[in-house]
BAZA-144693 format. One record per atom (N, C-alpha, C): residue in one letter; x, y, z. Coordinates in steps of 0.02 Angstrom, whole numbers, plus 50000, padded with zeros to 5 digits. Layout:
BEGIN
AXYZ/...
//
This chain:
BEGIN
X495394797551462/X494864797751412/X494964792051362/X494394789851350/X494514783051292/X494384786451221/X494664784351168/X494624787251092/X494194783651061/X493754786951034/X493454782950961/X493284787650912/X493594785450833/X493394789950812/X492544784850759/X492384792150741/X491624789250706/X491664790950639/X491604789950598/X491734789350525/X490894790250483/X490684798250469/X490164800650454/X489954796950371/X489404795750345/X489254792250298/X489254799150245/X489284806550270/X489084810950204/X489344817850248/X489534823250209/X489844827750248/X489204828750292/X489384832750365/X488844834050406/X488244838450385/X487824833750416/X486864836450395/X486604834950478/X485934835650441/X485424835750500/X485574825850535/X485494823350489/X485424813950504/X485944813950558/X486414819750573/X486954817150616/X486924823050678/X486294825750683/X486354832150745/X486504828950806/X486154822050808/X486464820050903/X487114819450916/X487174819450849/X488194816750882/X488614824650901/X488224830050865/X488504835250853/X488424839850931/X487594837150927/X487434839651009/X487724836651051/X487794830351057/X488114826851129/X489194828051113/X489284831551081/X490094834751094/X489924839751104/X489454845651085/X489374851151116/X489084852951175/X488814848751203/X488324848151264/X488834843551323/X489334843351274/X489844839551343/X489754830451373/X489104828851318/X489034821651345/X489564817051340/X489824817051269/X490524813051287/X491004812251328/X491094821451317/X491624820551381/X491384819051458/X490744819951462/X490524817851544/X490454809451542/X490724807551488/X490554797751492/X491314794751473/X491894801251487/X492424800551480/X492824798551417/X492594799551350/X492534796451259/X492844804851251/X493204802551205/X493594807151156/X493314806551081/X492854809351070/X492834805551011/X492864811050940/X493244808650903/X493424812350832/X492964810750777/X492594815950734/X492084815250677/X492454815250618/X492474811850596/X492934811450507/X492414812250458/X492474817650419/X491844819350376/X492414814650302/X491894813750258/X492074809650227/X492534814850167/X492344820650191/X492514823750123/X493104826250151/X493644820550206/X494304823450215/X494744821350170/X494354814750107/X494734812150068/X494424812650007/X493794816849990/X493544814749926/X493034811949932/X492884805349981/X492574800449967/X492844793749957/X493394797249952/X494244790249930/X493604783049957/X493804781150013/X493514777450056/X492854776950114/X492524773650075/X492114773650117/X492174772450198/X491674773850240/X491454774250315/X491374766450346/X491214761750315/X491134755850305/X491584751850291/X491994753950256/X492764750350228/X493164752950286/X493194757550300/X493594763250373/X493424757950418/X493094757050455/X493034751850505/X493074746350497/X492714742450447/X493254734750431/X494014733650433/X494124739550406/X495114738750414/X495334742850489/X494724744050521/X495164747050599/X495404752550598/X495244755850525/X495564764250530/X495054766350595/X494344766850567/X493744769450637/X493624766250659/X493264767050725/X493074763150754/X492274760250743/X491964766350728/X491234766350726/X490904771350660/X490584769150583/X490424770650541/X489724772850523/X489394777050502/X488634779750499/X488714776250409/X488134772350410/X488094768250345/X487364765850327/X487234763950286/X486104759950269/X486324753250288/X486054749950279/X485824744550300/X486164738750264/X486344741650183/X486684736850124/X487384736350159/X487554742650219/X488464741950200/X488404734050275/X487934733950305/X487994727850360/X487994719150312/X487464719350282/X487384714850220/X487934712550194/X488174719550195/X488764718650121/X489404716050135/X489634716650207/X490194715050240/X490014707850254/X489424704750270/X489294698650316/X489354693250239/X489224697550183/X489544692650103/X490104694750092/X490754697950106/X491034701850079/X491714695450105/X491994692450042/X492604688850067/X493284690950080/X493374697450073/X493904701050099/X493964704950151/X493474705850178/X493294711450254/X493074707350307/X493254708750361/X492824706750403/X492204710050414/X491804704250437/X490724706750443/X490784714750507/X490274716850485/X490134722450523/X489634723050541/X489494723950620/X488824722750640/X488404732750651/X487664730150628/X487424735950647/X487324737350740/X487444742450783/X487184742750862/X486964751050847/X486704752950801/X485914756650827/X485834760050772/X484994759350770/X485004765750695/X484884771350714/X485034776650667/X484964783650671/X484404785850665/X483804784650615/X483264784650608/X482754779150594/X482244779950631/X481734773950617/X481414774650573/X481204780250526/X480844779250479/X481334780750422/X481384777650365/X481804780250316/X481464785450277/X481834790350263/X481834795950237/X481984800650171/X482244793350149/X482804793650088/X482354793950009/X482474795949959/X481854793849892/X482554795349850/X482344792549787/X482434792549724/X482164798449700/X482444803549685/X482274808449657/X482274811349564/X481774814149559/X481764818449462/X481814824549476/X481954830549435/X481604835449443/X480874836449424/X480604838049457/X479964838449425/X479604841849346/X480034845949344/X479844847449266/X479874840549208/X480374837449244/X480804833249209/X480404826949141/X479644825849161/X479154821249138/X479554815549175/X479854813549217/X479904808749229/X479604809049306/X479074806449308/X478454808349363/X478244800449410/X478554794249399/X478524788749422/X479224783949411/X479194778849457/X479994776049429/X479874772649361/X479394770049334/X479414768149277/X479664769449206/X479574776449242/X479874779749167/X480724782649170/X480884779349210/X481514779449226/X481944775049176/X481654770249121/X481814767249094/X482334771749030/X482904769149002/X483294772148977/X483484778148992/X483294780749059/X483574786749090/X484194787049119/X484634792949146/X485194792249173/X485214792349252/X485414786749294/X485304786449372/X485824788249393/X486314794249441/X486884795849495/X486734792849521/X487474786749522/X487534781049555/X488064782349646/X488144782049697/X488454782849734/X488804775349730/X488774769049685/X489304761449670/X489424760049704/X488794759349771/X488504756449819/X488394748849789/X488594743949827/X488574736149807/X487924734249779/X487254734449825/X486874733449797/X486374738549762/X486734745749781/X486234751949755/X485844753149681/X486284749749643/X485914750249565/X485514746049543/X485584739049587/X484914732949561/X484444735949605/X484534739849664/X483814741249707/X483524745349685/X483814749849639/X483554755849601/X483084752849532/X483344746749495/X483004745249435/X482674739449469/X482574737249525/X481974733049529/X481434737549566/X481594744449590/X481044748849597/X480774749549530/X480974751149475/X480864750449416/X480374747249421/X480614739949408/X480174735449388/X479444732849436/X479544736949487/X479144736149520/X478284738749512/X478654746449471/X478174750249453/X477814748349380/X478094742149329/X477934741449272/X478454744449229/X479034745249258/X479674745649197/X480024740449215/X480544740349114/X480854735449115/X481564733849158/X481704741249177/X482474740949247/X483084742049185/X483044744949139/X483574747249090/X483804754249108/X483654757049162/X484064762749175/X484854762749173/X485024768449150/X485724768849137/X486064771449196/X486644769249206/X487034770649277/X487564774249257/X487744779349305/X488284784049302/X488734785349351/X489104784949387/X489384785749434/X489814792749447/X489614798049453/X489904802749481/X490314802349547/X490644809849535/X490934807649620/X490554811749660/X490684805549721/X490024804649757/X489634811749787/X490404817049807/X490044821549840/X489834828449784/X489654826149732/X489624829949679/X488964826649675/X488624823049669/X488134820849651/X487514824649621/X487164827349703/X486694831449696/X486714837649646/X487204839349608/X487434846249570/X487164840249491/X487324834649495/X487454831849433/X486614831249397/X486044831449459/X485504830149435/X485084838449439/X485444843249472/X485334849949465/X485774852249391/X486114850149381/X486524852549291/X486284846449239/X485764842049256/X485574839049192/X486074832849177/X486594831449207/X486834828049185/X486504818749198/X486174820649246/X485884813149255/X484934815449285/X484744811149271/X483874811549275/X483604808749331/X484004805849393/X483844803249431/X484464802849492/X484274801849553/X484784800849615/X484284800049687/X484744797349719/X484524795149783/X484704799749832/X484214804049886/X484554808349895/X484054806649993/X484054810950036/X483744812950095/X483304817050095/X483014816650097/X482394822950086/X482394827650138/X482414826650203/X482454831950246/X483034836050232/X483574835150186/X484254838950185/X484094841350093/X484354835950057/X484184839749980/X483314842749970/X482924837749992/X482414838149970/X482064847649980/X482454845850070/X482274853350072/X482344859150058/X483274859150039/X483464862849999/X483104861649926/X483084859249908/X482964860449833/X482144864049858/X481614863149879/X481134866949911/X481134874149916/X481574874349947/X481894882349972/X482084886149910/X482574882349873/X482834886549809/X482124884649751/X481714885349759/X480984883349714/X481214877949656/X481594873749674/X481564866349628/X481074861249635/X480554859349607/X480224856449620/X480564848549607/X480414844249655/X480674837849629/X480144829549638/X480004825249609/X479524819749608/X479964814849656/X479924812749689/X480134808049745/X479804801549762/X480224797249752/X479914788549721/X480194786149798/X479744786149854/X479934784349913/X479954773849901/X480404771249936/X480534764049914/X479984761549940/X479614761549997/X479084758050017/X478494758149985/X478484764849950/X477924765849917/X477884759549857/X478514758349823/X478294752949785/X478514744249788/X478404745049836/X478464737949859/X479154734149888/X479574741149934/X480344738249906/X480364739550003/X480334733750034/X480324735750100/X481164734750133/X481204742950132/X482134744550132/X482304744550218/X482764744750226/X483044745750288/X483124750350347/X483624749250379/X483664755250425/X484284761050376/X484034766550362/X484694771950367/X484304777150373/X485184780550397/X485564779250408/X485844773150506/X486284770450497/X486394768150563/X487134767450584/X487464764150628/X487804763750647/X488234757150655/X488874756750637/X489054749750619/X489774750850655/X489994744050687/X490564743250714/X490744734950719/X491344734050701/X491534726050715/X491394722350753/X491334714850735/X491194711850816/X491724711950868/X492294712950851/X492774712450879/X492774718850934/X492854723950909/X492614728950943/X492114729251006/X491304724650979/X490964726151022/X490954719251052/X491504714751063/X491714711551120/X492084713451149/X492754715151128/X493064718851156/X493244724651195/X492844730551157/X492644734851189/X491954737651209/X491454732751239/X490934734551244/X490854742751282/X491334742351316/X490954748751397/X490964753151337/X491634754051282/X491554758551255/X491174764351233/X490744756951172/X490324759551139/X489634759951168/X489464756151229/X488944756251288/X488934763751292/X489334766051301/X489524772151355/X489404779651270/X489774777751217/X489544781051169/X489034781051140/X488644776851121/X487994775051112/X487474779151168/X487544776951256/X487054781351296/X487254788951271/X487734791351265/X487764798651262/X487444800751206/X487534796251123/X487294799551088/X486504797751065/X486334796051105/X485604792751124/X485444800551168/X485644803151211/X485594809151232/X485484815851194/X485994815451151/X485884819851108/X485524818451043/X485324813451030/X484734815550988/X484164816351023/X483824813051074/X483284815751129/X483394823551128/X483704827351161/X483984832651123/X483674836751080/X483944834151028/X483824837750952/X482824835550940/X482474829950959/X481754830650971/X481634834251014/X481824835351056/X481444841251108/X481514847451096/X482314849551073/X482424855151069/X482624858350983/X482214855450926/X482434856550847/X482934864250828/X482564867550865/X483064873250829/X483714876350862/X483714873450937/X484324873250966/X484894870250949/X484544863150928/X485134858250893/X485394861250823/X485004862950791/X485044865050723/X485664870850742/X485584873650779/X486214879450802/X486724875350811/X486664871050849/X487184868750881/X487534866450834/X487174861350778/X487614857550726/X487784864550692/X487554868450696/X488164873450665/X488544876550666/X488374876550732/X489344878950760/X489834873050753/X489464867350788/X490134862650792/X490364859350732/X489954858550680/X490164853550608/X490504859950553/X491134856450520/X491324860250476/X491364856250426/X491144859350355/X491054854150289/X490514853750272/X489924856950291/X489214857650291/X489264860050209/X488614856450153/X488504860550106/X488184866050106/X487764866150169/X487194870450173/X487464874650261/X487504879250277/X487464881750333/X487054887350362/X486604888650318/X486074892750329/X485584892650379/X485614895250445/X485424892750496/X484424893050481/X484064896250433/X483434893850431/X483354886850407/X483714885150352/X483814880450329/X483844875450369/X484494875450395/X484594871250471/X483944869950505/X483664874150533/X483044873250576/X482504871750522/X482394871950483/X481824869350458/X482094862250420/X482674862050410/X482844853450383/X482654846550449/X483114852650525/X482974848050588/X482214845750597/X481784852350597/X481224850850601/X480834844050560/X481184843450496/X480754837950438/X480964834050489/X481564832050504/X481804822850520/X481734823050579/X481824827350627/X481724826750702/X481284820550722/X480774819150713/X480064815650713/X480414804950679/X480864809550643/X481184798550654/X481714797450685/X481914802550725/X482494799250770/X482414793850829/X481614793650859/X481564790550894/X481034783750887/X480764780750909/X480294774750918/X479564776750943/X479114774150916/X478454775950967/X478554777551047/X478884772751055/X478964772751142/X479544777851155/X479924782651111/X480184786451143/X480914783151145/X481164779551129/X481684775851112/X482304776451058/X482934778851046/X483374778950991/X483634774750985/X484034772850932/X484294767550918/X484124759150894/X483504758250935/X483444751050950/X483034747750861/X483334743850833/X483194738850779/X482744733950801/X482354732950735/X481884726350757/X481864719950685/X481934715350725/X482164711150689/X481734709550614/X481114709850637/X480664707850564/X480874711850514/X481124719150520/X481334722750492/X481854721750407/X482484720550481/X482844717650455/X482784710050404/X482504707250424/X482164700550394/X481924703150319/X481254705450354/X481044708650274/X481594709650202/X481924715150255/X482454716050176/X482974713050150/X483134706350211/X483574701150182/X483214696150116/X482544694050146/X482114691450115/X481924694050041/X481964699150029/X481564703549968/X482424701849928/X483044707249966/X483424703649916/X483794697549896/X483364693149924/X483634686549918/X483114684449849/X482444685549855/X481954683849828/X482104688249756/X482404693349751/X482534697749687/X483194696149675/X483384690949687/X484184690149674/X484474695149685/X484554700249711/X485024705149716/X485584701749760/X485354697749801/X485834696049865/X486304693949830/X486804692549808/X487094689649793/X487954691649816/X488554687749801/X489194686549816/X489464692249772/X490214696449790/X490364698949760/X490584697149673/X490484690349658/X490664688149621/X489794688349581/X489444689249584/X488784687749558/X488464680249572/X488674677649619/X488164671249633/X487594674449689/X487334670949664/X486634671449713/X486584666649793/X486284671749834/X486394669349899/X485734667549934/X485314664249942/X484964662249967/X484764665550029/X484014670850086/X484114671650127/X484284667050183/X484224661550179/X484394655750231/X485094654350239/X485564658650193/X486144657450222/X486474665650260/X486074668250251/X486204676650284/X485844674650376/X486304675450428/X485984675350488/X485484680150513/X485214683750513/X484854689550516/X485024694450583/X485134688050617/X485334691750687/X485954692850719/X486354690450654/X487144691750668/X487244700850643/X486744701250587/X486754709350562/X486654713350607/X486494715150678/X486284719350722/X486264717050791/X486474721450823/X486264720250893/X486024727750952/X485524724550989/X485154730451040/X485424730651091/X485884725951100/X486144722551176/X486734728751195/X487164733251154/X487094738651196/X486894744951209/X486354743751172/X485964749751191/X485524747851240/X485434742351238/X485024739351320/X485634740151374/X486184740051370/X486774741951441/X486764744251446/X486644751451403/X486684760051408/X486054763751467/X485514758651467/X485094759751499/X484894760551582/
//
């Protein structure tokens, strides 16, 4: 059996049922992969999923789109390439409570934002701002990370970035009403997340590998669209660390996201380049791009097509 372990971006949720179905359904092991799930909350959060695989602790990291970016500027890590996203439509918003009067991002101005101190997460947050007709003076807070969602349920901060098929729904369920500032809606054309990131080194090296992990868990999210409330079981037997394990819950969270795991054509995984483009372009054009040091990076020096590759999820085929 070959090892890899995968290094989850948030304790286990719905965004990660194929991986959960294809170890319970035996696909790994029928493609001969051993593979180990490291929920992040085996350390706190210590380290990120993204940093884990640059240094070779994992092999393969569930991350957005900033942590591929962020490595290909990052002068201490080696670049990390994306080979497949998890979902095609993003799913993710900026959330208020709704009582809260804060009913648009604009008025987010001198408010308090739960920061996850994500590289570029807090300028993408205040140029949503400014997108809407604020000045981008929101105040940043950094909780720890897996505390977050409690911090904007106890008041302590007025804003956070959250999943909607997982918080959104919970908070639904428990009658919280909440205002949700989706990024596209105001002009902020974001990326793929969650997805999947592994070294180049790796995926020269070990292509059959991740060929061979990739088809299986391409299986099991097909899977989890055909079959929503089976999977929803399934991720609950097999994931431990869940905030939520309430199996209605479960099935009605699967149910929200089920519907972006795949492509029009029926397809997981596969990235498209304009995509990607787009959001190199926007933060190049908003200065966000920039060096860990604060210089500004031009998109013409970001390759676009060094950030991702389809090529094995086209072998898997």
């Amino acid at each position: 059996m070959d090892s890899l372990e995968l290094a989850l971006d948030w304790t286990p949720n719905t965004n990660h049922t194929g991986i959960y179905v294809a170890r319970a359904e035996g696909y790994y092991e029928d493609a001969g992969l051993d593979v180990t799930i490291r929920s992040p909350g085996a350390d706190g959060y210590e380290e990120t999923p993204a940093k884990r695989v640059a240094t070779g602790a994992s092999t393969v990291a569930i991350a957005p789109s900033e942590s591929a970016i962020s490595y290909h500027t990052h002068p201490d890590y080696d670049s990390l390439t994306a080979i497949a996203a998890v979902c095609q439509e993003d799913k993710s918003a900026i959330v208020t409570l709704e009582d809260s009067g804060v009913d648009r991002p604009a008025k987010l101005d001198g408010k308090r934002y739960a920061s996850y101190d994500a590289r570029f997460e807090d300028h993408i947050l205040r140029q949503l701002v400014k997108n809407d007709g604020g000045e981008g003076d929101t105040e940043i807070t950094t909780p720890p990370k897996l505390g977050i969602w409690n911090t904007l349920l106890d008041g302590e901060a007025d804003a956070t970035w959250v999943f909607m098929p997982w918080e959104g729904v919970m908070a639904a369920r428990e009658g919280i009403g909440l205002n949700a500032f989706y990024l596209d809606a105001y002009d902020v054309p974001y990326g793929y997340t969650p997805l999947l990131l592994a070294r180049p080194e790796t995926i020269e090296g070990d292509a059959d590998l991740l060929v061979d992990f990739l088809a299986a868990t391409a299986e099991g999210y097909r899977f989890a669209v055909d079959n929503p409330d089976e999977a929803a079981a399934m991720l609950r037997d097999e994931a431990t660390g869940m905030d939520n394990d309430d199996p209605e819950f479960l099935r009605e969270s699967q149910r929200e996201i089920a519907d972006a795991y795949l492509t029009d054509d029926g397809e997981w995984g596969v990235m498209d380049r304009s995509r990607w483009q787009d959001f190199v372009d926007w933060l190049a054009d908003t200065e966000i791009l920039a060096t860990v040091d604060g210089d500004r990076i031009p998109a013409s020096d970001l390759d676009t097509t060094a950030l991702y590759t389809n090529d094995l999820l086209d072998a898997g085929r």
